[in-house]
C-alpha positions as CSV (number, residue, x, y, z in Angstrom):
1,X,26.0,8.2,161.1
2,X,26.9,11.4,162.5
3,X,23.5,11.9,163.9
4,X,23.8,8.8,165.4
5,X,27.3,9.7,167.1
6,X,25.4,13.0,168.7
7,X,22.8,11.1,170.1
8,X,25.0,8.4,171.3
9,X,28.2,10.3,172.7
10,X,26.3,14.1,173.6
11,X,29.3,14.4,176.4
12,X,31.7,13.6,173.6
13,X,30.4,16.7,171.4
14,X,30.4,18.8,174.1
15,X,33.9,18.7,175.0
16,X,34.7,19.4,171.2
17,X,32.7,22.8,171.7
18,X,34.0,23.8,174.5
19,X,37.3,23.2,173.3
20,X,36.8,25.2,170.4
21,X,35.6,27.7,172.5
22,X,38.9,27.7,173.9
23,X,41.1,27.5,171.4
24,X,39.6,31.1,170.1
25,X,39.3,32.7,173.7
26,X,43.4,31.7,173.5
27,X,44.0,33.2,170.0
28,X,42.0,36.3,171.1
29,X,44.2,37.0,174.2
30,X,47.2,36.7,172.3
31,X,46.2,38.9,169.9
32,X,45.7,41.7,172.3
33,X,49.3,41.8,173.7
34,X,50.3,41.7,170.5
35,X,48.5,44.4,169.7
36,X,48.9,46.2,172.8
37,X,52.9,46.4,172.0
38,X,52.2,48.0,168.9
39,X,50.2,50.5,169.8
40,X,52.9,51.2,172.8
41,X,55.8,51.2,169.7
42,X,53.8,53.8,168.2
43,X,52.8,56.3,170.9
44,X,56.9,55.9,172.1
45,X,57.4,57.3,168.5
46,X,55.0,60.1,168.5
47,X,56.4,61.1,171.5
48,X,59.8,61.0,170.3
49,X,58.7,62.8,167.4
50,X,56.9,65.5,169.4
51,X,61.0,65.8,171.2
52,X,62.4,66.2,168.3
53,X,59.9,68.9,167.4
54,X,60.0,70.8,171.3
55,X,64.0,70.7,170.8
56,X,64.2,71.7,167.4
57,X,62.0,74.7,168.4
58,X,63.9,75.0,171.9
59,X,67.0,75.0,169.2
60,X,65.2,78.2,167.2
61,X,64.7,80.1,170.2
62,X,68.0,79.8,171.7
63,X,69.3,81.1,168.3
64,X,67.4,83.9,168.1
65,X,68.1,84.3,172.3
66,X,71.6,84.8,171.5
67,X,71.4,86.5,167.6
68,X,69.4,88.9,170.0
69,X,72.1,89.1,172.7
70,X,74.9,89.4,170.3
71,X,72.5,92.4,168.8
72,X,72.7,93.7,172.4
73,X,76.8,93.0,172.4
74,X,76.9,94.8,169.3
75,X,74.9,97.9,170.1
76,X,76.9,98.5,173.4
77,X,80.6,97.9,171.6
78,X,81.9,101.4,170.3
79,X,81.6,101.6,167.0
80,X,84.8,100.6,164.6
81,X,86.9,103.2,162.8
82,X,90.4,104.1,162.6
83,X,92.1,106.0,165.1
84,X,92.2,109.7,164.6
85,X,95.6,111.8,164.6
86,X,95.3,114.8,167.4
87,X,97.3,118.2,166.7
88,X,97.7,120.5,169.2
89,X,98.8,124.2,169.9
90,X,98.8,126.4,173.1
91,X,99.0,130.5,172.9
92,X,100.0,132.2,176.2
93,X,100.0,136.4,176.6
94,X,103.4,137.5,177.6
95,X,104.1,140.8,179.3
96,X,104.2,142.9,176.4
97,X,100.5,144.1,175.8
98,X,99.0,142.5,172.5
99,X,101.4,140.2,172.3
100,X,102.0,136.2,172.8
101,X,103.9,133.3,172.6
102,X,102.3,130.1,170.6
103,X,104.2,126.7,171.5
104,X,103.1,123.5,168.8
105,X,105.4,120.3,168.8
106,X,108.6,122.2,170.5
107,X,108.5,124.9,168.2
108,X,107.6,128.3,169.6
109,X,107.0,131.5,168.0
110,X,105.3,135.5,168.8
111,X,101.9,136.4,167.3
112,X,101.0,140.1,167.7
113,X,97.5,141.3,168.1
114,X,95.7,143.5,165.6
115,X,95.0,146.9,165.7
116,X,91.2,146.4,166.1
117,X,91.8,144.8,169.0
118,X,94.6,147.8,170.1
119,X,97.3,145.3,169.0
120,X,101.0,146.3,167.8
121,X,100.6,144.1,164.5
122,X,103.7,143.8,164.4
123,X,104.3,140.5,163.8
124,X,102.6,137.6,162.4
125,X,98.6,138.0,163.4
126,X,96.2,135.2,164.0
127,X,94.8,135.6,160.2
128,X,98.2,135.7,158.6
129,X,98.6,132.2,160.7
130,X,95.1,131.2,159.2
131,X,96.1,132.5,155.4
132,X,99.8,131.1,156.0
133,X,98.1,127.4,156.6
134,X,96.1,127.4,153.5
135,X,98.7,128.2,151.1
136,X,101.3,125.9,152.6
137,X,98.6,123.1,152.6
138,X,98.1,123.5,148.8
139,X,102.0,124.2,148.2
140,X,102.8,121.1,149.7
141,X,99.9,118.9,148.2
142,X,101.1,120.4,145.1
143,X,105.0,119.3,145.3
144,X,104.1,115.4,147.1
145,X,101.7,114.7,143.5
146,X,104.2,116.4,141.0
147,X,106.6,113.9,142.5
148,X,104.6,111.0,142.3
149,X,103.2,111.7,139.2
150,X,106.7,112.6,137.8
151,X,105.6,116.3,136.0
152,X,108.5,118.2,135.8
153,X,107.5,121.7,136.9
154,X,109.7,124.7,137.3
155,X,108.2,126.1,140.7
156,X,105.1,126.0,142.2
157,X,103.7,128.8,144.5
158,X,100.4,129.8,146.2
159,X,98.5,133.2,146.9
160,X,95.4,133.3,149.8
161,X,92.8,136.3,150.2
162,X,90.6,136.1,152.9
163,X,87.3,139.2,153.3
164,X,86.1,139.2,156.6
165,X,84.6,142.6,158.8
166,X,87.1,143.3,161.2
167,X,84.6,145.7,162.7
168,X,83.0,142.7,164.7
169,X,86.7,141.7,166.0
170,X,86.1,145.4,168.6
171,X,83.0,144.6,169.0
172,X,80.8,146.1,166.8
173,X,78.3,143.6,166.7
174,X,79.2,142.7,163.2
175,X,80.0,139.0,162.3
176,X,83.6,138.9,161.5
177,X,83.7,135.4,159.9
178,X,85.7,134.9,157.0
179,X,82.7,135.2,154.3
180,X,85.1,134.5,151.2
181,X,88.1,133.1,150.0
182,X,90.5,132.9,147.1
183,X,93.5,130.0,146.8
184,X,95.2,131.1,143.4
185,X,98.4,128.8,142.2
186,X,100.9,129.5,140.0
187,X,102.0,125.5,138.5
188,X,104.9,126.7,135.3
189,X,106.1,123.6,133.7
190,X,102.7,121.8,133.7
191,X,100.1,121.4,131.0
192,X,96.5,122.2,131.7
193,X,95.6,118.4,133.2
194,X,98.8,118.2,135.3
195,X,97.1,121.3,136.9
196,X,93.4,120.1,137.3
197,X,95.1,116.8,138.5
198,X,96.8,119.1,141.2
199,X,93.7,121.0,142.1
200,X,91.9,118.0,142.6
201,X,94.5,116.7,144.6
202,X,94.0,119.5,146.6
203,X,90.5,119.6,147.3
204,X,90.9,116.3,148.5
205,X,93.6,115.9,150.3
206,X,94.3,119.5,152.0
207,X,92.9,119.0,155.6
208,X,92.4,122.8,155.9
209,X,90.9,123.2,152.5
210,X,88.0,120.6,153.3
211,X,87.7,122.2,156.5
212,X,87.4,125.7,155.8
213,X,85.0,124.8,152.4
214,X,82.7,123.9,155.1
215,X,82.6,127.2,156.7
216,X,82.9,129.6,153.7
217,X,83.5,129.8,149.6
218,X,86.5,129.3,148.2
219,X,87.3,130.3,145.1
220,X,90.5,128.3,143.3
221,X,92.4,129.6,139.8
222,X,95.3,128.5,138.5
223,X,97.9,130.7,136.2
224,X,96.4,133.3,133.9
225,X,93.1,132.9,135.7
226,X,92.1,136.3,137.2
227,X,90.9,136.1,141.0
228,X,88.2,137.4,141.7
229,X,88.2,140.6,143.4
230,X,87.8,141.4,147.4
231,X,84.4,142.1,148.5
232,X,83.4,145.4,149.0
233,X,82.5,146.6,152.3
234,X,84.8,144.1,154.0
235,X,88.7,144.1,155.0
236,X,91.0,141.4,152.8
237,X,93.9,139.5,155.0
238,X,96.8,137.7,152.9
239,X,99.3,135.4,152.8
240,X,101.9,133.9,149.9
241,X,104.0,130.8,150.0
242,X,107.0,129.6,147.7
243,X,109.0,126.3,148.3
244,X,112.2,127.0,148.9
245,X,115.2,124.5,147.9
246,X,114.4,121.9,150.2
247,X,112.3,119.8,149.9
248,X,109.0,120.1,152.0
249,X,109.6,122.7,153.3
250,X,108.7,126.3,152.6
251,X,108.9,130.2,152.9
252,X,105.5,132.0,153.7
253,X,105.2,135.8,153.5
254,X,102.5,137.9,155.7
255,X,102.3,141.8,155.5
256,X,106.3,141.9,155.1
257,X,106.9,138.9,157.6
258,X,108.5,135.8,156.2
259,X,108.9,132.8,158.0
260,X,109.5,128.6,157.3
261,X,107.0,126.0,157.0
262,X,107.8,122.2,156.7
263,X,105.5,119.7,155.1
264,X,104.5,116.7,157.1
265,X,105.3,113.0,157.2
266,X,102.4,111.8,154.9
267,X,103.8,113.7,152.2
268,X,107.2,113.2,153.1
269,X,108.1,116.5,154.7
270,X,110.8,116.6,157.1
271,X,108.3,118.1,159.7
272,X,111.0,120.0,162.0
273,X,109.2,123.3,161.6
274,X,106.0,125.0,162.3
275,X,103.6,122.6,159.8
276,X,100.1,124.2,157.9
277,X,98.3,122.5,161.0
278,X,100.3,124.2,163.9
279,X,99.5,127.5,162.2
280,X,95.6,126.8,161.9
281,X,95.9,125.8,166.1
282,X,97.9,128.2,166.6
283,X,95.7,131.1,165.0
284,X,92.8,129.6,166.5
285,X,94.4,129.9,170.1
286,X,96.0,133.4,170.2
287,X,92.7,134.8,168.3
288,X,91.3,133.3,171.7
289,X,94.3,134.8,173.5
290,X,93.5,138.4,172.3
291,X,89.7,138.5,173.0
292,X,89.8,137.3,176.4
293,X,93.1,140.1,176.8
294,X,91.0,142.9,175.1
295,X,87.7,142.3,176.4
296,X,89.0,142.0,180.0
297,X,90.7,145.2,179.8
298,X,87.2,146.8,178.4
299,X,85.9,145.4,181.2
300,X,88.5,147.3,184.1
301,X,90.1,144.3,184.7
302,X,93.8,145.2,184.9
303,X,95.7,142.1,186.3
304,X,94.7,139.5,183.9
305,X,96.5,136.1,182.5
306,X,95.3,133.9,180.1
307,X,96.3,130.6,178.5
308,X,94.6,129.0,175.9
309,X,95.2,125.3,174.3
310,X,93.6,124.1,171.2
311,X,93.3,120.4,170.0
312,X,92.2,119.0,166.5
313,X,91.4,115.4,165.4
314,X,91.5,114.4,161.9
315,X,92.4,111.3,159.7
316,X,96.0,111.8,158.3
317,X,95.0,109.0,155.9
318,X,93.3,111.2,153.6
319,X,96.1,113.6,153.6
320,X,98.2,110.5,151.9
321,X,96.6,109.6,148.9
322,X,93.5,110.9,147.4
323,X,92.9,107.0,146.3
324,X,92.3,106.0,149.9
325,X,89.0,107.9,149.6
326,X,89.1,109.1,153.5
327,X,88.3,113.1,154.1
328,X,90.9,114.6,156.0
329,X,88.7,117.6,157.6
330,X,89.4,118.5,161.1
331,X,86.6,116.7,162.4
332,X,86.2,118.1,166.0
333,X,87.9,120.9,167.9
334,X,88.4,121.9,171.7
335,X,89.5,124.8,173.2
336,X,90.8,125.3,176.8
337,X,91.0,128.6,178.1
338,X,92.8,129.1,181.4
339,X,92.3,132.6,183.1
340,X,94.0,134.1,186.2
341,X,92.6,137.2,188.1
342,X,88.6,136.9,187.5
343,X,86.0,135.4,188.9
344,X,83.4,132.8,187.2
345,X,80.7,135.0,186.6
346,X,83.8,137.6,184.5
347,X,84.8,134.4,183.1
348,X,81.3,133.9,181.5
349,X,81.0,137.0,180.3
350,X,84.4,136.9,178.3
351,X,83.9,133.7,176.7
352,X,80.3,134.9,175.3
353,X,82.5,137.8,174.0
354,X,85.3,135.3,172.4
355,X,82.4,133.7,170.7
356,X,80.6,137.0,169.4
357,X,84.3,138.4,168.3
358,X,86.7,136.0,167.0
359,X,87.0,135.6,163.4
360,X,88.7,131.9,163.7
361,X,86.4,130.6,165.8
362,X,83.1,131.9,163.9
363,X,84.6,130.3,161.1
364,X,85.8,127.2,162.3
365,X,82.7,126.8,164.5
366,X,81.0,126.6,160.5
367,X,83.2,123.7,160.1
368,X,82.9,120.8,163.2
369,X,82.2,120.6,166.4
370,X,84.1,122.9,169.1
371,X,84.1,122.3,172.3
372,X,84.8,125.1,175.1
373,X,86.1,124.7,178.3
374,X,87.1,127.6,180.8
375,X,89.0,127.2,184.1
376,X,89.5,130.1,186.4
377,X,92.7,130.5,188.9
């Protein structure tokens, strides 16, 4: 029956094809936008996944940008540390031949040259200044830990020796550095580790002790230890100190001179005198002083003035408690000579002579850095 509805209606089975026909091409179409959208979802999503990629790596290299500019902040900041204490001391000749006038913190006192140098040595010398630091240093270390430690001691006192060859001091060509030193202490009242605590107190906390180790040997005893003795061949300077009945403060003796000494505020002194540290500036400056004087005078200059400042800086911390773990070394010196009646070219030749001649500053030079400035008038 079918084949007879074909052969009677062929117009009839024709449209049914061609709507068939139809009805796919339709399905087709709307499959594509369909899939057209997807494939648009998906490439938005790559893309938006490729952002996030670009700006996460964008991110990473502005982070390292600025760790590197903060590396660049970093490198030109100074670097952080405490502030160091500066002490100071000036030396000028007066009109007496040999002889000057040292001025540290208001306090002014006369320091003689010595007689290799054609000085009257009459009163304190720059190496009795030097010897006198030393022992007051150690003295006064010595009374601030017996007090916070609570030892009971009976007195306390400290003996200095210095060898040195004053030969090079008139110019012999000889190095007059201090090549040795002795620090001997007499502690009664206190048992054999009271001592070493002391000692090591010392070696700690003195600033001209950890200065001065730097430059030469020091030898330290204690009681019924022997010294060692001088070296032969060389000249021995020396200097004693004793605490008197205040506290802080002290009585040094040099070659038959006596004169006070005050401990300094971080160990509680009263620090109205002369301190250990205005006697190492103030040695360092008139040894300065008396070059320049002698050596202008050997070289037939006759109407000569000179001034000469010396600065220190150091970290008093150290000085206050051996637990604070700082070193209280002098850490860098300058000296500033100002000179009346010679030209630059005299001026030059004196200060190679200061360097060549002056037992301070060939030690100290040992030590830290010194810096040296001249200034002619």
């Amino acid at each position: 029956m079918l084949n007879r509805i074909k052969a009677r209606y062929p117009i009839f089975t024709i449209l049914i094809v061609m709507l068939i026909l139809v009805l796919s091409l339709s399905a087709s179409q709307a499959e594509q936008p369909a899939l057209a959208a997807q494939a648009a979802s998906d490439a938005v999503a790559m893309q938006e996944d490729d952002d996030e990629v670009q700006q996460d790596q964008n991110s990473n290299e502005d982070d390292e940008d600025d760790e590197g500019e903060d590396d660049d902040e970093d490198e030109d900041k100074p670097p952080e540390g405490p502030t160091l204490a500066t002490g100071m001391a000036s030396s000028k000749l007066t009109n007496q031949p040999g002889r000057a006038i040292v001025s540290a913190r208001g306090n002014h006192f006369i320091v003689d040259s010595v007689p290799p140098l054609d000085g009257p040595n009459e009163e304190l010398n720059p190496l009795d200044m030097l010897l006198g630091s030393q022992a007051t240093c150690g003295l006064f270390i010595a009374e601030r830990v017996a007090e916070e430690e609570g030892y009971d001691l009976e007195d306390i006192q400290v003996a200095v020796q210095a060898d040195f060859d004053a030969s090079g001091l008139a110019g012999s060509g000889a190095d007059p550095r201090i090549q040795a030193m002795r620090v001997h202490f007499e502690i009664p009242g206190a048992d054999e580790d009271e001592a070493d605590f002391i000692i090591e107190n010392f070696t700690a906390r003195c600033p001209l002790y950890t200065t001065l180790i730097r430059a030469t040997e020091i030898e330290i005893t204690v009681g019924d230890e022997e010294p060692s003795p001088p070296t032969e061949g060389l000249n021995t300077g020396a200097a004693s100190a004793q605490l008197s009945n205040q506290p802080g403060r002290a009585i040094v003796s040099a070659r038959g001179n006596h004169f006070v000494i005050d401990s300094v505020p971080p160990l509680a002194g009263p620090n109205e005198e002369r301190n250990p540290l205005d006697l190492l500036l103030g040695s360092f400056a008139t040894c300065g002083t008396f070059i320049f004087e002698r050596a202008a005078l050997d070289m037939g200059i006759s109407s000569f003035g000179v001034t000469t400042v010396v600065e220190a800086d150091f970290d008093p911390r150290g000085l206050a408690s051996m637990d604070a773990g700082i070193n209280p070394r002098l850490q860098a010196f300058r000296v500033n000579f100002i000179l009346e009646g010679i030209d630059e070219d005299q001026a030059e030749e004196l200060t190679e002579q200061y360097q060549q001649r002056c037992p301070i500053y060939t030690t100290l030079v040992r030590s830290a850095p010194i810096d040296i400035t001249v200034t002619t008038e």
